[in-house]
N, C-alpha and C positions, 0 to 999 in steps of 0.2 A: 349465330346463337350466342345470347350473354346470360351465364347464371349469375347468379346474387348474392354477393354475401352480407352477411353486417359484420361490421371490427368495432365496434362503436362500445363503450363504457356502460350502457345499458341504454333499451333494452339489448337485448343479446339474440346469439340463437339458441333454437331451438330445437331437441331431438325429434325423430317420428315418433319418435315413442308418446312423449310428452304429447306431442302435436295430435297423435289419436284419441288421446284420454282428454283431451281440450273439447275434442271434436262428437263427444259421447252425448247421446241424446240429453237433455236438458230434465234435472230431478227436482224436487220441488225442495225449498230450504229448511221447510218443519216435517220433510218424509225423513223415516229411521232409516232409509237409505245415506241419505245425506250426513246426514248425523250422525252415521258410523266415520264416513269418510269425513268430515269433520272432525273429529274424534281424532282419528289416526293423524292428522294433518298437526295439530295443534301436539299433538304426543312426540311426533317427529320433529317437529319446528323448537320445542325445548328440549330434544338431544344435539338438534343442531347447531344450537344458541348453548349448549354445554350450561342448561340450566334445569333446576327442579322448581323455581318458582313459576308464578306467572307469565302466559306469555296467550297475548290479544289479539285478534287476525279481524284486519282492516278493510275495509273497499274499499281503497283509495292508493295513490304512490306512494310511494316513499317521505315524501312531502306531510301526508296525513299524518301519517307515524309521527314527524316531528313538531308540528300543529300540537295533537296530543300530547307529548312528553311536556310541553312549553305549558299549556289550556290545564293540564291537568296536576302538573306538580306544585302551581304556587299559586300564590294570592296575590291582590291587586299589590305595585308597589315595591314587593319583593327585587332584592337586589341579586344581578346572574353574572356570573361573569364566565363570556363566550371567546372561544377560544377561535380566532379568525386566521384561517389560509387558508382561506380563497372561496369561491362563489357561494360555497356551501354552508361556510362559515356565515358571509353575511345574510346568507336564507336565517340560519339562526340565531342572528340578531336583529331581521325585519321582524321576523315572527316574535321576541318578546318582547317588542318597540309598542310592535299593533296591538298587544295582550295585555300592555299597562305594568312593564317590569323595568324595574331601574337595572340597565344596561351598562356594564362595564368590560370594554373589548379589549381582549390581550391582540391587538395585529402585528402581523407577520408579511415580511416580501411572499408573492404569490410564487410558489414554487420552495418555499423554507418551510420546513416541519418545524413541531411547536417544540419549545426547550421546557420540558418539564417543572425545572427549576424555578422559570418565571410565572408557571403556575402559581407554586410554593411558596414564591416570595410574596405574590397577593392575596393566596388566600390568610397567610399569617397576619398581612399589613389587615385584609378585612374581615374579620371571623361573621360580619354581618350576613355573607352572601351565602344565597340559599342553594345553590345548584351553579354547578360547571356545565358549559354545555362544549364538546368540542366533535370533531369528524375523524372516525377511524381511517378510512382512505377517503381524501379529497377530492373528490372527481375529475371537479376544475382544471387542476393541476398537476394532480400525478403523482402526490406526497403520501407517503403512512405514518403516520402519527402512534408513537410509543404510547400506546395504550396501557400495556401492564405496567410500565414508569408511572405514569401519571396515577393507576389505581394506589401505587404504594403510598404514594403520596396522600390522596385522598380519607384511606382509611384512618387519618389523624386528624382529620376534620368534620364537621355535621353536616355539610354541604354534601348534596345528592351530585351522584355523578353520572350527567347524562352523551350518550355515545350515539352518534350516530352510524352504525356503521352499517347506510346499505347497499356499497359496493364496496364493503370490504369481507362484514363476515361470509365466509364461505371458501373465502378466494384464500385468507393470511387467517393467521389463529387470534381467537376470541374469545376467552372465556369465563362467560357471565358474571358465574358463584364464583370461583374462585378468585378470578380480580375483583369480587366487590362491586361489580357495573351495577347502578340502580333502577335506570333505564335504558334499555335499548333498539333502535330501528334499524328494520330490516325491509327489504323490498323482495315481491316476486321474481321482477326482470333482470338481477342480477345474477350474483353465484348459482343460486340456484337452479336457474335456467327453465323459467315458467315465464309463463306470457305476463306481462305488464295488466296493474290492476287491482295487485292485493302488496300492503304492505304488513307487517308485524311487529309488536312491543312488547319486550320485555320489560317484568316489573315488579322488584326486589321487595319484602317487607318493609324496608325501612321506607321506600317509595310509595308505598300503601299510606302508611303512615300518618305522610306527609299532603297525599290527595284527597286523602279525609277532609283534610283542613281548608282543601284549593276552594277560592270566590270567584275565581274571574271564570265567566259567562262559556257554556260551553253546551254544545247537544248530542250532535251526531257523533262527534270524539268523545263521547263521555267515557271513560273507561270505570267506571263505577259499575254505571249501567251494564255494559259490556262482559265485564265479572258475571252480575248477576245472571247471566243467561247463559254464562259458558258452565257457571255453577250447577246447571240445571240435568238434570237426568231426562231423556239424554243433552248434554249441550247443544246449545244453540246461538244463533248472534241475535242482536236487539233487534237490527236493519236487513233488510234482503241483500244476502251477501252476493260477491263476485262466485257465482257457483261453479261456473266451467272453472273462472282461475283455480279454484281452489282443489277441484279433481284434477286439475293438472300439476298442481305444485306436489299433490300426494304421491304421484307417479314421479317426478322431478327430485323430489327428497329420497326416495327408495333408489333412484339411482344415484346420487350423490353417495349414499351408505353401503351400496354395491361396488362403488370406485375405490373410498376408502378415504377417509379422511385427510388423513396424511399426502397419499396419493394425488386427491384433486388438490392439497397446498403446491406438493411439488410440481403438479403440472402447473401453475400459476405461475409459478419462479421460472421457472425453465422457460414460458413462452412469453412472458415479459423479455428474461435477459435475451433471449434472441432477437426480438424484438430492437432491443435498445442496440445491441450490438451490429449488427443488421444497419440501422439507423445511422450509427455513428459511422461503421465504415461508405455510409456515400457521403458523407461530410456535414451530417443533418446534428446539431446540438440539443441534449436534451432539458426545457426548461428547470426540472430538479437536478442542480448540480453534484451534490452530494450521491453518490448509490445506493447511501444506506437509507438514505429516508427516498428513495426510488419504491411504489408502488407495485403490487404485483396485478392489479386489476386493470389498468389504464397504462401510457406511456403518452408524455406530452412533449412537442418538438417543437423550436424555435422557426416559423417561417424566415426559411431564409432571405438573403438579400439578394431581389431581382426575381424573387418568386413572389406571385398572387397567389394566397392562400384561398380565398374562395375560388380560382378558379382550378386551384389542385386540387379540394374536396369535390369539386363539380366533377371533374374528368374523373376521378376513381370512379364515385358515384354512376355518372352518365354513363362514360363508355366503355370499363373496366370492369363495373356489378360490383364496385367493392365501397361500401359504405363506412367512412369514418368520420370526425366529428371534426368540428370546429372549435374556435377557443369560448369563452363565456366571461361576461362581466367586462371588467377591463383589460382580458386578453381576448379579445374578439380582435380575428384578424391578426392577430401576434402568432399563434401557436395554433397544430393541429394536435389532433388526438388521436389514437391506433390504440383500442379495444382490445383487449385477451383475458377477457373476462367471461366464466361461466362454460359453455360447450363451445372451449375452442381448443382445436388440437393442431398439431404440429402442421398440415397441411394446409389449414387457414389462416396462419402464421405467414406461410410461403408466399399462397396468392397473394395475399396483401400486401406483403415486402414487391413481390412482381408487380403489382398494380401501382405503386406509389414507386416505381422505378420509371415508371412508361409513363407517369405523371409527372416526372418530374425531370425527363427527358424533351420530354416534349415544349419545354419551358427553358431549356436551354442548361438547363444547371450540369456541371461539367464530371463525370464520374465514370467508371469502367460497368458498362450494365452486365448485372450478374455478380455485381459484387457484395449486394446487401443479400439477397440470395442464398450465396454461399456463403455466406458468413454466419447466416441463419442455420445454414443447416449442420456446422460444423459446432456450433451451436448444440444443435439439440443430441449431435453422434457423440460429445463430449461429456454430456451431461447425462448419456446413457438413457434419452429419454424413450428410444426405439426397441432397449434390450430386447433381442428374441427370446424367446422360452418355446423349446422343443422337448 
């Protein structure tokens, strides 16, 4: 018998809990049924996002959300400058390439978080540029990007600042209002631990503003349109939404607020560093060298030398039931990935240290098995993640 896990960056797993409220007969999108839960989804989704403005719930990934912020903040022409580390970053610079916006990329080695400063220095060099776009956690690679740095910055400039954060917020802190975030994306199948399907955007007045003004060609992301109907008594979306996702993310954010904010940050830290440390002790490098710009949603590891990296995700995957990812972009084949993002707790941590021990065993790589293991669990007994309460 083999169970299944996923370790993977998203999507994730998923509770029973979640997974029954997915499973719930099918209600129609304009019944007052729906539109309560509706209601409550979009109410929860900007305590979660630690905002009182606006915030748009999507059929579509994560991907949609940033389509949107790009389609709807600017006009043909407009100058952006994207802030790049790594696959996510260049997603959003394909996307305001195809959209008709003059492109200017701060890039970065894959694996280095952005330096604020060089923000700083281009937005003074260009006061012309209309929007920052940069990635809270970069999937790619396993980096967190000093968000609240770069907002202080920001707030001395007229340039909108757009965040993509969605495999971060949930997992590391976020917050909207108070950093000044203009726009911001978010996904179902991350932190918050609902099935893949629905993304979300935040979206500040001054980002109203400014979409007033937007030309370039847009439909199904209109977020005008999208207003108009959440505006509506009771709310509603323009388009036939993802409806099971969205009864299930209502059950999925009620437990996130059950756990406790704080609580699911610290569980985040806790099973990254065991993760990483785990890692390091079988001899495995991690591609973010620095710790501090170390990720608490993802963990990205250097295929070693005289390891096949697709044939070590194969064996977790195949014979092990434990699914983790591969590299992407031009670390494909470079680097794997190890997921601890969303509903993952200390014991899926374990398996998958144990699965990627027997993987990489089996390939000859030279190490004490039982040593990332232990080291994990010493790990989590130090960091108090077990405390009893009697």
């Amino acid at each position: 018998m083999k169970k299944n896990y996923i370790m993977t960056p998203g999507p994730v797993p998923i509770s029973n809990e979640v997974l029954m409220e997915h499973g719930r007969p099918l209600m129609h999108h304009r019944s007052p049924e729906f539109s309560k839960v509706f209601t409550e989804v979009t109410d929860k989704l900007k305590k979660f996002m630690q905002t009182s403005g606006d915030v748009i719930v999507l059929t579509s990934s994560g991907t949609g959300a940033m389509e949107a912020a790009v389609t709807n903040a600017f006009c043909l022409g407009d100058k952006v400058l994207v802030v790049n580390t790594g696959n996510f970053g260049e997603r959003f610079k394909k996307l305001a390439n195809v959209f008709g916006l003059k492109v200017m990329s701060l890039d970065y080695e894959w694996g280095e978080a952005a330096n604020p400063e060089d923000i700083k220095k281009l937005l003074d060099e260009n006061p012309d540029i209309k929007g920052v776009m940069i990635q809270q956690s970069e999937t790619s690679t396993g980096i967190i990007n000093d968000i609240e740095a770069v907002s202080k910055i920001m707030k001395n400039h007229s340039a909108l600042f757009i965040v993509d954060a969605i495999s971060g917020i949930g997992a590391s802190d976020l917050k909207v209002d108070s950093w000044g975030l203009d726009i911001v994306c978010g996904g179902s199948q991350k932190a918050i631990s609902a099935p893949s399907g629905a993304a979300f955007i935040s979206v500040s007045q001054k980002a109203w503003k400014q979409i007033e003004k937007s030309n370039i060609p847009k439909f199904y992301f209109d977020l005008i349109a999208a207003k108009k109907y959440v505006d509506k008594n009771p709310p509603q979306t323009p388009w036939t939404p993802g409806i099971s996702i969205i009864v299930a993310m209502n059950k999925a954010l009620d437990m996130f607020f059950e756990e406790g904010r704080e609580a699911v940050y610290e569980r985040h830290k806790v099973n990254a560093l065991a993760v990483q440390k785990a890692c390091e002790k079988l001899g495995l490098e991690c591609l973010v060298k620095n710790p501090a710009s170390r990720g608490v949603s993802v963990t990205s590891l250097k295929v070693p030398e005289g390891i096949d990296g697709k044939v070590l995700t194969k064996a977790m995957r195949a014979k092990y039931g434990v699914t983790i990812a591969g590299g992407q972009g031009k670390l494909t084949g470079l680097i794997f990935r190890i997921g601890h993002l969303g509903y993952v707790g200390i014991f899926d941590v374990l398996i998958a240290i144990t699965a990627l021990e027997f993987a990489l065993k089996e390939q000859g790589w030279k190490f004490e098995l039982g040593a990332g293991v232990v080291e994990a669990q010493k790990t989590f007994w130090e960091n108090n993640y077990m405390s009893p309460k009697v």
